[in-house]
C-alpha positions in Angstrom: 48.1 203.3 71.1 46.6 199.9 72.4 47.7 198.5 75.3 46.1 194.9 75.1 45.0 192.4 72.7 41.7 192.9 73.6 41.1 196.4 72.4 42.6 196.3 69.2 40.1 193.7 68.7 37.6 195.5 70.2 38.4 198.7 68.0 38.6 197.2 65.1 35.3 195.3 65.4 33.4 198.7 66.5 35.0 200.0 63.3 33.7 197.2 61.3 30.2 197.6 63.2 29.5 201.3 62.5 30.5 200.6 58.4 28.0 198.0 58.5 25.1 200.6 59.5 26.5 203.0 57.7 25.9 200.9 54.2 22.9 199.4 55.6 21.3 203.0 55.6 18.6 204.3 52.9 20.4 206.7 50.9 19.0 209.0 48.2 22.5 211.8 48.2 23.5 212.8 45.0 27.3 212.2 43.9 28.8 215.4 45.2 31.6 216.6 43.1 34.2 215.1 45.5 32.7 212.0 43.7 33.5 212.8 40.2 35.0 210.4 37.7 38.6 209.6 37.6 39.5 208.9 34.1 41.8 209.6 31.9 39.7 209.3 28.8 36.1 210.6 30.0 36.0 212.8 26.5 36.9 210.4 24.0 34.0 209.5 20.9 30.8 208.8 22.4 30.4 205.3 20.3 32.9 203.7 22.3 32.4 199.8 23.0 29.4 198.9 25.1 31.6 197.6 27.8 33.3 200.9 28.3 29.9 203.1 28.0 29.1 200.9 31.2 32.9 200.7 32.6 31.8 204.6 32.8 28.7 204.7 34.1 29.8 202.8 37.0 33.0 204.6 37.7 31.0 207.6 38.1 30.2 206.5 41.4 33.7 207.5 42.5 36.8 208.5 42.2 38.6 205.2 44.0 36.3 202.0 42.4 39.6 200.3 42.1 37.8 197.2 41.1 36.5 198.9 38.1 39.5 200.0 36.6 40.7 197.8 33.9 44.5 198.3 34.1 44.2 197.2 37.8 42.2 194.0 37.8 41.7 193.1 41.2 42.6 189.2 42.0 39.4 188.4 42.2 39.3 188.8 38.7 43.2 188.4 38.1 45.8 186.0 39.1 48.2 186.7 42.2 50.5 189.0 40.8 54.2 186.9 40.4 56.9 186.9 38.7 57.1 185.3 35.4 60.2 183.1 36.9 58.2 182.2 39.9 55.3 181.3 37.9 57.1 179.3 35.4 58.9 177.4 38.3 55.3 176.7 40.0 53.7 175.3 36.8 57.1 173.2 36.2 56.4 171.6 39.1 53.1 170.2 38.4 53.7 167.4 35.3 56.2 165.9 38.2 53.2 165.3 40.5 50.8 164.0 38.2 53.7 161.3 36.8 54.0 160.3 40.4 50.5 159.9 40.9 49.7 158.1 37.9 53.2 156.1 36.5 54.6 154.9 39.6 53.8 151.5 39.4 51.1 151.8 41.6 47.3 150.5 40.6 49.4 148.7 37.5 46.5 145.9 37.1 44.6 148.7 35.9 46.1 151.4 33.6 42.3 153.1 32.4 42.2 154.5 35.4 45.7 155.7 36.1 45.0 157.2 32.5 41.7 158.2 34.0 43.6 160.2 37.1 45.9 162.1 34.7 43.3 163.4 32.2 40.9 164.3 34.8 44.0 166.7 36.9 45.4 168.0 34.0 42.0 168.8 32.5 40.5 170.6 36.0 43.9 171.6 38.2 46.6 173.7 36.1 44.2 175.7 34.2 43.1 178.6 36.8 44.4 181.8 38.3 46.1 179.2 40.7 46.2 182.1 43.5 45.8 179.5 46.2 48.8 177.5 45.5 51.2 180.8 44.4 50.4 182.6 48.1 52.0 179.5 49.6 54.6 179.6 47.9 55.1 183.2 48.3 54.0 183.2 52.1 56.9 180.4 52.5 59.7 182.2 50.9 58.9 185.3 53.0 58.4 183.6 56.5 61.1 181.1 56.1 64.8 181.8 57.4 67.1 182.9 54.8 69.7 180.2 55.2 66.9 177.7 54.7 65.7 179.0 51.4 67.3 176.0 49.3 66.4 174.8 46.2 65.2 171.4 47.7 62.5 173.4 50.4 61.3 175.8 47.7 60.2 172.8 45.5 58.7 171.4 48.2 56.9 174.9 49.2 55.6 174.5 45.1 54.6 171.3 45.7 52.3 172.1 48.9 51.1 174.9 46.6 49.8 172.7 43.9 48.2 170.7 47.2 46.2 173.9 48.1 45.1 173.5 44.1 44.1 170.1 43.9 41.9 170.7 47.7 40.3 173.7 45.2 39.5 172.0 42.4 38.1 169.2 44.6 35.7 172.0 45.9 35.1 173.3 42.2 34.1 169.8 41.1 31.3 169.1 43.5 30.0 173.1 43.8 29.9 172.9 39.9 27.7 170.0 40.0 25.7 171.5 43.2 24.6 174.8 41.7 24.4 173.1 38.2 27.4 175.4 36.9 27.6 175.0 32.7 31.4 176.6 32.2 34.6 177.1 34.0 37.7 178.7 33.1 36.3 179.0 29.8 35.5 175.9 29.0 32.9 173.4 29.9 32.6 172.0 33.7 34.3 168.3 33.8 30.4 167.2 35.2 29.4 167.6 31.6 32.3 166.3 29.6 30.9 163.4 27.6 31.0 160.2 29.7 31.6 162.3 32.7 28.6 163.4 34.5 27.6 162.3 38.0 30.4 160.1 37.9 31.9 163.4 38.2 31.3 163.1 42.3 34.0 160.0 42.3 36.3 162.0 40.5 36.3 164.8 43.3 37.2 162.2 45.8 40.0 161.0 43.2 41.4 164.4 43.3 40.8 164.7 47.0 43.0 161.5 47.6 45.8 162.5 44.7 46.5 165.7 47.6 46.6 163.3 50.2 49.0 160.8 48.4 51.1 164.0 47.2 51.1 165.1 50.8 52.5 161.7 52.0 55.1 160.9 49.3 57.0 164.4 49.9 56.0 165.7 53.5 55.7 162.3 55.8 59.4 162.8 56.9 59.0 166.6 58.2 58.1 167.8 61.6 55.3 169.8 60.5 53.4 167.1 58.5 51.0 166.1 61.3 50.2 170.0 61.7 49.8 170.3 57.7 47.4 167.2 57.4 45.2 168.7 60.6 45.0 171.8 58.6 43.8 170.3 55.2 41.2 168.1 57.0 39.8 171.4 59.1 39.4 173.4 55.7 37.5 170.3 54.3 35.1 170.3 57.2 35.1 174.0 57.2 33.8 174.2 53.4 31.9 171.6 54.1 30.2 173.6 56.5 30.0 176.8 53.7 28.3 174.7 51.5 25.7 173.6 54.1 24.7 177.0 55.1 24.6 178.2 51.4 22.3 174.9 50.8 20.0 175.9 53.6 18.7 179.3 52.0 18.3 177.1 48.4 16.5 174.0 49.6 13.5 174.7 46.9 13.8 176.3 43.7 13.8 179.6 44.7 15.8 181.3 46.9 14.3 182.1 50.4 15.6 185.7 50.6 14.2 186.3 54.2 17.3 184.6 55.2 19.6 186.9 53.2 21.0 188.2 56.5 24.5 190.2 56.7 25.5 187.8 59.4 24.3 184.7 57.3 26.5 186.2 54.1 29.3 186.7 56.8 29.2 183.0 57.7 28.9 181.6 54.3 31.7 183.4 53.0 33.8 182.9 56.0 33.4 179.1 55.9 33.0 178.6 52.0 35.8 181.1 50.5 38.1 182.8 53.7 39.3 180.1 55.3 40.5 177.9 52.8 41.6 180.6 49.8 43.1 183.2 52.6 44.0 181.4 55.7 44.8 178.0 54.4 48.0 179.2 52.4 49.4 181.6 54.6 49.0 178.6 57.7 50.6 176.4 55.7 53.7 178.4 54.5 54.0 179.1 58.8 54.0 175.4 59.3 56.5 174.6 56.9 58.5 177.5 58.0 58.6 176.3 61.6 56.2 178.5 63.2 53.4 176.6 65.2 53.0 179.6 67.7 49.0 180.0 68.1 48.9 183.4 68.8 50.9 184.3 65.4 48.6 182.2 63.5 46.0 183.9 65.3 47.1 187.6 64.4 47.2 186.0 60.7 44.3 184.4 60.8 42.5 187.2 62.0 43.9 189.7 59.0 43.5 187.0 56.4 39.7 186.5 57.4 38.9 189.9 56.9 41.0 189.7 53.1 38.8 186.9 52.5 35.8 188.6 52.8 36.1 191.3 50.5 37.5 189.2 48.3 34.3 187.6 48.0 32.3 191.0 48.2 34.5 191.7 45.2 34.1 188.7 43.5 30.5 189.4 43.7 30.6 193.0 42.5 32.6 191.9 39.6 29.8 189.0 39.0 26.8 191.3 38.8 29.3 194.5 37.1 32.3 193.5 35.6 33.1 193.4 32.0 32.6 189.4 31.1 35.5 190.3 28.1 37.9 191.6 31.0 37.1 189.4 34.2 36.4 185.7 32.0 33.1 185.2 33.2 29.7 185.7 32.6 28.3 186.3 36.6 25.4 184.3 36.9 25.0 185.0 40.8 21.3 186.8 40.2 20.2 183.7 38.0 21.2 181.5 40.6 19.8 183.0 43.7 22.6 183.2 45.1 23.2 184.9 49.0 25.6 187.9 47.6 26.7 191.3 49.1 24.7 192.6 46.7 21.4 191.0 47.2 21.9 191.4 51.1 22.6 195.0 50.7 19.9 195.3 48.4 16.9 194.1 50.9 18.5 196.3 53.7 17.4 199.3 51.9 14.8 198.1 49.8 11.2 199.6 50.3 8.2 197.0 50.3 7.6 197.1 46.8 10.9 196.7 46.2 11.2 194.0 48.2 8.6 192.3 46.4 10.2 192.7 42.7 13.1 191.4 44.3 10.6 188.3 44.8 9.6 188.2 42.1 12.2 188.7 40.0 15.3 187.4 41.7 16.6 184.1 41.2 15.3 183.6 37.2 17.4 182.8 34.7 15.1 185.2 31.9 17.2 188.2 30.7 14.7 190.7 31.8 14.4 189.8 35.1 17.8 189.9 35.6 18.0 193.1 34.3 15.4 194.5 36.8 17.2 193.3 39.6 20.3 195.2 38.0 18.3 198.2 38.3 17.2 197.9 41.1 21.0 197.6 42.6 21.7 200.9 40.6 18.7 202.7 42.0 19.5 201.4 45.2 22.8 203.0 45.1 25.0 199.9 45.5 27.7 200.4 43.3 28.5 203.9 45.2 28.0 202.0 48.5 30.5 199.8 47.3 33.1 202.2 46.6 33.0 203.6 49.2 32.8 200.2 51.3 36.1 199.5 49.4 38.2 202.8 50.4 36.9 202.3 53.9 37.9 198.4 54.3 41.5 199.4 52.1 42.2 201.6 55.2 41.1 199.2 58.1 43.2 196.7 56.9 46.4 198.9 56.6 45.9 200.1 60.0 45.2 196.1 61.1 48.1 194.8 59.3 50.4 197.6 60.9 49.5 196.4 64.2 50.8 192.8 63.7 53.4 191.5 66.4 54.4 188.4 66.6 57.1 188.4 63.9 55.2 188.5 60.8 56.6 190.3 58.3 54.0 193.1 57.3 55.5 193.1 54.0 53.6 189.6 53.2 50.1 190.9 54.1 50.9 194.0 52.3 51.7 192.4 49.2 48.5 190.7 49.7 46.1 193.4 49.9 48.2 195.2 47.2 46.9 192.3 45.0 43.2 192.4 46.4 42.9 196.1 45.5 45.3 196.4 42.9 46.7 199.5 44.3 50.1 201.3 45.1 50.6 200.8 48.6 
């Protein structure tokens, strides 16, 4: 169907475009009966649980809101779907690397902080959905040839996944402190740990340098550890870069929400979550795997960017929608001001005046303006907008994932988005 390079990118990107104004568009259609719920239990008691009562409400927007439906937790809100063997084999690997970090005779004239090192990885690396650090591993065992699947490169694939982990958490530790974060994972940020606090900054960099001294002490010997170090210190710079643009639309203590632009949410997200929690892995797994071709990493790159950005549309839904019981968080992206899908969205549609109670009342941390703003998203239609944003992205990225040459397998993108949407592909 396409001849060049060119004008499957071009396609695609017109296809992207003309989604874009279609959600950007006032609305005021009524759900049609093509948009009727899709649930099993829709007549049970009415004095069901108030997080199903709203679990309704919102799946009455249509038929499709994967990302609504309990039994199918998207991975924003859910780990990457593994194995149990292939999970228990990832999280055997990890009380290796912290003995090697912190019992190898190394720093011996001063124990504390050895001691130091351990508490503060085991307390902030092991403990999340760890989705970065299982797609290596998974990308690696698909890309890589069969005869060199051997028990020796496999642990090594696990150990450059708990590398991908310990770059994360070195990003949670210092965004935690940034946006002034109370919990994580369900229990208190390691910034406000008694004795902790701003000392907390130091122990990023600890972590930081624990990934670089795991990345030497198994990877110096291989071909591909130039490439693999190249690639870690690009996704530093690039979230480095994230967090500087995010910065830029907080630099008072309320948000400045003329610059809650489509294409400023585009770049945030791109540099703050794609890069590193999409691209990174599946780059990595290539690397090991022998595969330095540009244009395949391109073609991967290129999918995985687009998976990383409805990821964090996703993520943002779930923040300001989800069930805190079901996805393990209360979302506190309204309180904080923060540049979301939502908010964007919001403002594209929004008449003057409700512009303006979006000014006034967006970015407080008081339980009724936060419930205005709520409103204001379900007047404004957005939770239909985003189903309907979701069925429509679901689609582009089949059709872009079946147009990958190069090699790839399709299967590992596949499995991917299958994880993203939660869906039978």
């Amino acid at each position: 169907m396409f001849s060049t390079r060119k004008s499957v990118d071009k396609f695609f990107q017109a296809y992207k475009n003309e989604l874009r104004r279609q959600i950007s568009k006032t609305t005021s259609v009524t759900n049609s009966d093509s948009m009727a719920p899709r649930l099993d239990q829709t007549n049970k008691a009415t004095n069901e649980e108030a997080g199903q009562k709203r679990l309704l409400k919102l799946q009455k927007y249509h038929r499709y809101l994967s990302t609504l439906t309990s039994q199918q937790m998207p991975l924003a809100a859910r780990g990457l779907a593994v194995s149990k063997d292939q999970s228990r084999e990832f999280m055997a690997c990890f009380p290796d690397i912290v003995r090697e970090l912190t019992e190898t005779g190394k720093h011996i004239d001063v124990p504390e902080a050895s001691k130091w090192l351990a508490k503060l990885l085991q307390y902030n690396v092991p403990n999340g959905k760890k989705n970065r650090g299982l797609a290596t591993v998974l990308a690696y065992k698909m890309l890589e040839k069969p005869d060199r699947l051997t028990p020796e490169n496999i642990h090594l694939a696990n150990i450059m996944g708990w590398c991908t982990e310990m770059f994360h958490t070195h990003q949670l530790l210092l965004n935690d402190i940034m946006s002034g974060t109370e919990m994580r994972r369900g229990v208190p940020c390691w910034y406000r740990q008694t004795n902790v606090g701003m000392a907390a900054i130091n122990d990023s960099s600890l972590v930081q340098s624990a990934m670089y001294s795991t990345l030497k002490r198994n990877f110096i010997n291989k071909p591909y550890y130039k490439n693999v170090l190249e690639m870690f210190n690009e996704m530093l710079l690039k979230c480095s870069i994230g967090n500087y643009l995010e910065k830029q639309i907080m630099k008072t203590d309320k948000p400045d929400l003329s610059l809650f632009t489509m294409e400023k949410y585009e770049a945030i997200t791109k540099y703050k979550t794609s890069y590193y929690t999409f691209q990174m892995p599946v780059g990595l797994a290539l690397l090991m795997a022998g595969v330095d071709d540009p244009e395949t990493h391109r073609q991967a790159k290129t999918i995985l960017l687009e998976m990383g950005e409805f990821f964090q549309i996703q993520d943002d839904f779930l923040d300001c929608f989800g069930e805190p019981s079901v996805i393990g968080k209360n979302g506190t992206d309204i309180q904080d001001g923060k540049c979301t899908w939502l908010a964007v969205v919001a403002l594209q549609r929004a008449t003057p005046a409700q512009k303006q109670l979006m000014e006034d009342h967006y970015g407080s941390s008081n339980i009724e303006d936060v419930q205005k703003i709520k409103d204001l998203y379900e007047e404004l239609q957005l939770p239909h907008t985003y189903s309907v944003y979701e069925e429509a992205t679901y689609d582009l990225l089949r059709t872009q994932i079946q147009q990958v040459t190069r090699g790839l397998p399709h299967d590992l993108f596949f499995k991917i988005l299958d994880n993203i949407f939660r869906q039978s592909i």
